[in-house]
ZAMARGU-4260 file (C-alpha; in steps of 0.2 Angstrom, whole numbers, plus 5000, padded with zeros to 4 digits):
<rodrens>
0) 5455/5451/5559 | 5440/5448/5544 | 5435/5429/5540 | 5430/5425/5523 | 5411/5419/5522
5) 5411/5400/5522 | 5402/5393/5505 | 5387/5386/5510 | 5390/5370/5501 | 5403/5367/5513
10) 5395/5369/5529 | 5384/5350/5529 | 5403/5344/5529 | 5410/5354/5541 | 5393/5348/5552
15) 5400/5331/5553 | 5417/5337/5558 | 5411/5343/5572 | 5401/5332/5574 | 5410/5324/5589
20) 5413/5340/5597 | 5395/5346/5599 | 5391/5328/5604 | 5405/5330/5618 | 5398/5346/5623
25) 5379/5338/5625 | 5387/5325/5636 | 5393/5337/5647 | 5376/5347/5648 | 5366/5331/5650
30) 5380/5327/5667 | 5371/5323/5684 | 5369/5340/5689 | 5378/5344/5707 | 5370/5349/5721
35) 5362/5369/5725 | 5375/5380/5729 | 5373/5399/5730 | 5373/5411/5716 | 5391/5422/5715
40) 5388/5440/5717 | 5380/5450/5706 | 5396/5455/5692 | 5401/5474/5693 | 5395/5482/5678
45) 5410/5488/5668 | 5407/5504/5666 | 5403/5518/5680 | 5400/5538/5676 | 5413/5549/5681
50) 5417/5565/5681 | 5432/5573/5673 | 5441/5581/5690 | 5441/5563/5694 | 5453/5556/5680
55) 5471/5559/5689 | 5479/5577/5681 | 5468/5575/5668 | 5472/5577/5652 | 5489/5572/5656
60) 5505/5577/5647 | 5506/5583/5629 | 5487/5578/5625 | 5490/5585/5608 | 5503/5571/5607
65) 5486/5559/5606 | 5478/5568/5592 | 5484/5559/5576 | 5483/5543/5584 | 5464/5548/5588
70) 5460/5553/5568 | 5469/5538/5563 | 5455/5528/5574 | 5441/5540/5567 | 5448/5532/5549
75) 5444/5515/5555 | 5430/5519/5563 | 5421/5530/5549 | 5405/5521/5542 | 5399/5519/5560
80) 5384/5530/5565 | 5391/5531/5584 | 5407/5538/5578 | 5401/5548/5564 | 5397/5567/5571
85) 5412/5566/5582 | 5425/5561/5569 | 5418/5575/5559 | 5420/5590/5570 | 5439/5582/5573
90) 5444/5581/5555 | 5442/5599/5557 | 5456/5599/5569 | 5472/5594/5561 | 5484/5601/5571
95) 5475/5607/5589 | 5484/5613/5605 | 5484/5604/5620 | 5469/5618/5628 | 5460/5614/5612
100) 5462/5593/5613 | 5456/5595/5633 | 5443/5607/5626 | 5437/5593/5613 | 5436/5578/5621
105) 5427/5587/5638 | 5413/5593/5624 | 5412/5579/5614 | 5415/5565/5627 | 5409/5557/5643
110) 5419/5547/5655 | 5417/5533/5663 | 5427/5521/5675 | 5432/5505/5669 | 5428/5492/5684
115) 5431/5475/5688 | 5418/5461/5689 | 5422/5463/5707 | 5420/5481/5709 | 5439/5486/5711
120) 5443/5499/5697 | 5464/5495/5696 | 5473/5482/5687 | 5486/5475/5679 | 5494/5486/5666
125) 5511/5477/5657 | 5519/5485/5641 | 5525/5479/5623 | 5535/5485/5611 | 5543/5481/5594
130) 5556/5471/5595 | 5574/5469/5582 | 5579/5454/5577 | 5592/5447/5568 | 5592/5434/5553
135) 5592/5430/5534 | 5582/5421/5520 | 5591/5407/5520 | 5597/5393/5534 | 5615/5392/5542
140) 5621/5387/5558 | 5621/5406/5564 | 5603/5409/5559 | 5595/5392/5563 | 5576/5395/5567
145) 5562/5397/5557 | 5549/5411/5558 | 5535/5404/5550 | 5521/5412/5538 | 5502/5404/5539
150) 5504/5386/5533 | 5492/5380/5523 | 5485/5367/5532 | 5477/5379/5547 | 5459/5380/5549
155) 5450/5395/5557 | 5433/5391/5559 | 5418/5403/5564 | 5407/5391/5571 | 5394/5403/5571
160) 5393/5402/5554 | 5389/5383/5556 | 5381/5385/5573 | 5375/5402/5576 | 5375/5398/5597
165) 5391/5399/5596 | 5394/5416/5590 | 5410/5423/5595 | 5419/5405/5595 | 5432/5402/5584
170) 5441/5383/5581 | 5457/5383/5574 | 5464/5365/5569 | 5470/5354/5553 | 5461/5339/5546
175) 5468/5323/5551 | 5456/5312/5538 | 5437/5317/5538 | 5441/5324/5558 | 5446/5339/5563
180) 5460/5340/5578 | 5468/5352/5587 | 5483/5360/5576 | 5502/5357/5581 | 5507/5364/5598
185) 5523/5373/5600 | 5535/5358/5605 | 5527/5348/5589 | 5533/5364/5577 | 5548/5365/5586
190) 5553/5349/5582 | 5549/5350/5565 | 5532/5349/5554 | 5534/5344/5536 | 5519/5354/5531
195) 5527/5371/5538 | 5546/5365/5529 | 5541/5378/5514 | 5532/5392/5524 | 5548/5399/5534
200) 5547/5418/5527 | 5566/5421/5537 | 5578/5413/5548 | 5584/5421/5564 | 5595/5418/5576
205) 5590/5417/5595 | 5575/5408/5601 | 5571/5417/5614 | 5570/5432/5603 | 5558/5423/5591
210) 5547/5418/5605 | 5547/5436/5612 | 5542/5442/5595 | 5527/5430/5595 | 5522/5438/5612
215) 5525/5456/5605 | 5516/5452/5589 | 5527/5462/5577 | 5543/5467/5574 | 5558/5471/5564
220) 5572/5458/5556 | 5589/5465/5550 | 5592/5454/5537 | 5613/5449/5533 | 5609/5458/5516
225) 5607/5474/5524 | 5590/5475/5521 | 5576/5476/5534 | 5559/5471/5536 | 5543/5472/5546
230) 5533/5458/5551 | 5515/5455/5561 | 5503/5446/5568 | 5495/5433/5554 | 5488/5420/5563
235) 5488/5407/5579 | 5489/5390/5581 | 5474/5389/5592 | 5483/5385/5611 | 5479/5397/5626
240) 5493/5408/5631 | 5503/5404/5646 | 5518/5417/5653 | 5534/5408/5655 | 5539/5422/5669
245) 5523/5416/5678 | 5531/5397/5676 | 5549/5401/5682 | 5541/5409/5697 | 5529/5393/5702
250) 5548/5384/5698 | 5557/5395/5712 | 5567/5399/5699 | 5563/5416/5699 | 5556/5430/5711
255) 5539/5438/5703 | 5553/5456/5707 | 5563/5445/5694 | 5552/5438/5682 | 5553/5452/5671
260) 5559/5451/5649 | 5576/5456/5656 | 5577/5441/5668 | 5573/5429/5659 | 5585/5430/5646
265) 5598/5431/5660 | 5590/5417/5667 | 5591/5408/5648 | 5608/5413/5647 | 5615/5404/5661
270) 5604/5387/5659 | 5603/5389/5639 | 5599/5370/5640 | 5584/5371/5650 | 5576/5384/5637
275) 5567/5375/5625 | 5558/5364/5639 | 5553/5382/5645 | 5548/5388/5629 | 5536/5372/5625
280) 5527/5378/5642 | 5517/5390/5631 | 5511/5379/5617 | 5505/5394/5608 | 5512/5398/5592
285) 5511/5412/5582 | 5513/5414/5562 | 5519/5428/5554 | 5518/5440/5536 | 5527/5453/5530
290) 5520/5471/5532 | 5524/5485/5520 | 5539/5495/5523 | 5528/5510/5532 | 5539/5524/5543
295) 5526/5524/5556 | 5521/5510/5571 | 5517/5493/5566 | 5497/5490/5561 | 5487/5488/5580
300) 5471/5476/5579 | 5463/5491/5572 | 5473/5491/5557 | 5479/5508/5561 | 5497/5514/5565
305) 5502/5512/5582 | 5509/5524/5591 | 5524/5524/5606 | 5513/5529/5623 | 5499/5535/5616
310) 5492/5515/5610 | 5485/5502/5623 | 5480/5486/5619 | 5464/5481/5627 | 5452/5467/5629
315) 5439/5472/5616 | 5425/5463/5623 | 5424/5477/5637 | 5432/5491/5629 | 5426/5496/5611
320) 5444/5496/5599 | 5445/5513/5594 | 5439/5521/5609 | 5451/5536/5620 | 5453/5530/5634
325) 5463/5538/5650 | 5477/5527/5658 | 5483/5532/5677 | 5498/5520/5682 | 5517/5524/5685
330) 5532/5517/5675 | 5542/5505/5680 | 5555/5510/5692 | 5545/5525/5697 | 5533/5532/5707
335) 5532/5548/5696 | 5514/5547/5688 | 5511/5540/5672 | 5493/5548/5666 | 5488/5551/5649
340) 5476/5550/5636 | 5481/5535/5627 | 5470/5525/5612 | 5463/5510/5612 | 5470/5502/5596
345) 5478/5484/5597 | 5474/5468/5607 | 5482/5454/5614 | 5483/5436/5619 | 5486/5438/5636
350) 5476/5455/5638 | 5458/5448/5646 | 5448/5456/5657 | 5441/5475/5660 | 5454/5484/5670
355) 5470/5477/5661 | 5481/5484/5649 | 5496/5483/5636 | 5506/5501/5634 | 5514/5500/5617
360) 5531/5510/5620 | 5538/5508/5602 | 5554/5505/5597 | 5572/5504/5602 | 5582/5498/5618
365) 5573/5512/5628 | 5557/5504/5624 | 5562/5487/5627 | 5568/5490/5646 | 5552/5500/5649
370) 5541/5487/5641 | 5552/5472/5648 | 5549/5480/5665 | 5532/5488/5666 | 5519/5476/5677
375) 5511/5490/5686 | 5495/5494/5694 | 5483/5506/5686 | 5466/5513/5681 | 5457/5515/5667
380) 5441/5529/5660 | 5433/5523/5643 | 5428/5541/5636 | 5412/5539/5624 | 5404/5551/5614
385) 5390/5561/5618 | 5377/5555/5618 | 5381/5535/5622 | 5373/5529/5603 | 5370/5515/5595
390) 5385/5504/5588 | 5394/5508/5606 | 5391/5497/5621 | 5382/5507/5632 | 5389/5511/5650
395) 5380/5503/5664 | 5373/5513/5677
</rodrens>
């Protein structure tokens, strides 16, 4: 998402705000350092050359079903020089068969395994979808909790722009006086902050559903008027991400067979009174816009459509956004093969590491049980042009 450039007449300030951070940070560099251990092994490079007989039935089914979700990532990808030829000779393309997609990609591509630091090559590969919900503009006892837009009191700062050794570091927060604290976890929203009181863009009514929402990061409300809107990602209060499943399992609550979207709300169901003590487990919160009434899938990280089974949210610091990459896993259920050219064209909280991935299945009940469901293993091939140029991270060999 694109930050706004800090004036530099506010950065001395923002120095002494955090101030007391950095100085905490020294005093745990300048700690007695422990004694000699020896060095972890060397991390798996992420990226190893392949060949294409050894993506499983490569191209998959339907390749051609792939194709508009690639152009639109040429869209947000033009202006780059690594991108550049090959969007070209696709924009010449606009409706290829599946020979001529396979034909494509095996000329203008390379592959390359996606491995973990340890050197495994499969992983965790879950999926998300775009939830309905149900609610209205204003409060009643039916539709009693708030979906919130970005208040005004959250900051996001790039502290590279104050500190550029902490590029990539972001702290997000409020100003409690001249000092700048953590913002309000979910429990303190939950029970009410007066500063968010006139920021509730709509009112819905199931908790749970607002909170899967949040996970989801966009999704439909059919309003009481009759009118429905879409609504996305904005902004986050600043807390890691921590799966409720994963905590009703460690409870015994739950088997990890059970632990799925589905079971949980049959287990909130039956203990509705234990629900927002679960819920306050992740203290991450998410705040929401409205997006333009577009047919297509909800904007991706990208800021392109996404699209049901074709769209995989990744972890961009391993996988370049925009890339094609080749998924090899199985649905939920199943043991029939689930391998296809998919793009990588969103991201996610919870999506961290190399081999990992979020299938986007799109909307409707059917996506919901398959997304609810899907925690499956899987590989993963990053396909890069050819040549590897600048502007894309280079495989390692």
């Amino acid at each position: 998402m694109a930050m706004q450039e800090m004036p530099k007449s506010k950065r001395p300030a923002l120095r002494v705000l955090l101030a007391p951070l950095l100085l905490a940070l020294i005093m745990v560099a300048c700690a007695p350092v422990p004694p000699r251990v020896a060095p972890p092994p060397t991390a798996h490079p992420p990226f190893s050359p392949a060949r294409w007989e050894d993506l499983p039935g490569w191209p998959g089914a339907q390749p051609a079903n792939a194709w508009k979700g690639f152009l639109d990532s040429c869209q947000a990808l033009e202006g780059q020089s690594a991108w550049e030829a090959v969007c070209q000779d696709a924009a010449l393309l606009p409706h290829p068969t599946d020979a001529e997609v396979r034909a494509f990609f095996e000329t203008h591509f390379s592959p390359f395994q996606v491995t973990n630091p340890d050197g495994s090559t499969q992983g965790l590969i879950t999926g998300y979808y775009e939830p309905l919900l149900h609610g209205s503009r204003t409060r009643s006892a039916r539709y009693a909790y708030p979906l919130y837009g970005v208040p005004p009191d959250l900051l996001t700062i790039d502290l590279a722009s104050v500190y550029p050794a902490l590029k990539g570091l972001r702290l997000r927060g409020r100003l409690d006086g001249r000092r700048v604290v953590p913002y309000y976890s979910r429990s303190q929203i939950d029970d009410g902050v007066p500063s968010l009181k006139d920021h509730v863009l709509f009112w819905v009514d199931d908790p749970l559903s607002l909170f899967f929402l949040q996970i989801q990061g966009s999704g439909r409300i059919q309003l009481d008027d009759g009118q429905t809107v879409r609504v996305g990602y904005a902004n986050q209060n600043g807390y890691p991400y921590r799966a409720i499943g994963r905590v009703l399992v460690e409870r015994g609550a739950l088997s990890p067979a059970q632990a799925s979207m589905q079971g949980i709300r049959q287990w909130a169901k039956a203990h509705p009174k234990d629900l927002p003590g679960l819920l306050a487990t992740n203290q991450s919160y998410v705040f929401f816009k409205v997006l333009p009434d577009d047919p297509g899938g909800p904007p991706g990280a990208l800021g392109v459509p996404l699209t049901a089974r074709r769209s995989l949210a990744v972890d961009p610091k391993v996988i370049p956004l925009g890339a094609p990459v080749f998924l090899a896993t199985t649905l939920p259920g199943s043991a029939a093969p689930f391998d296809r050219l998919m793009l990588a064209q969103d991201t996610g909280g919870a999506i961290r590491g190399a081999v990992r991935a979020d299938v986007f299945f799109g909307f409707g009940d059917r996506a919901a049980d398959l997304a609810g469901r899907m925690e499956d293993a899987g590989s993963l091939w990053v396909l890069l042009p050819n040549p590897p140029q600048a502007g894309i991270p280079p495989p390692s060999h």
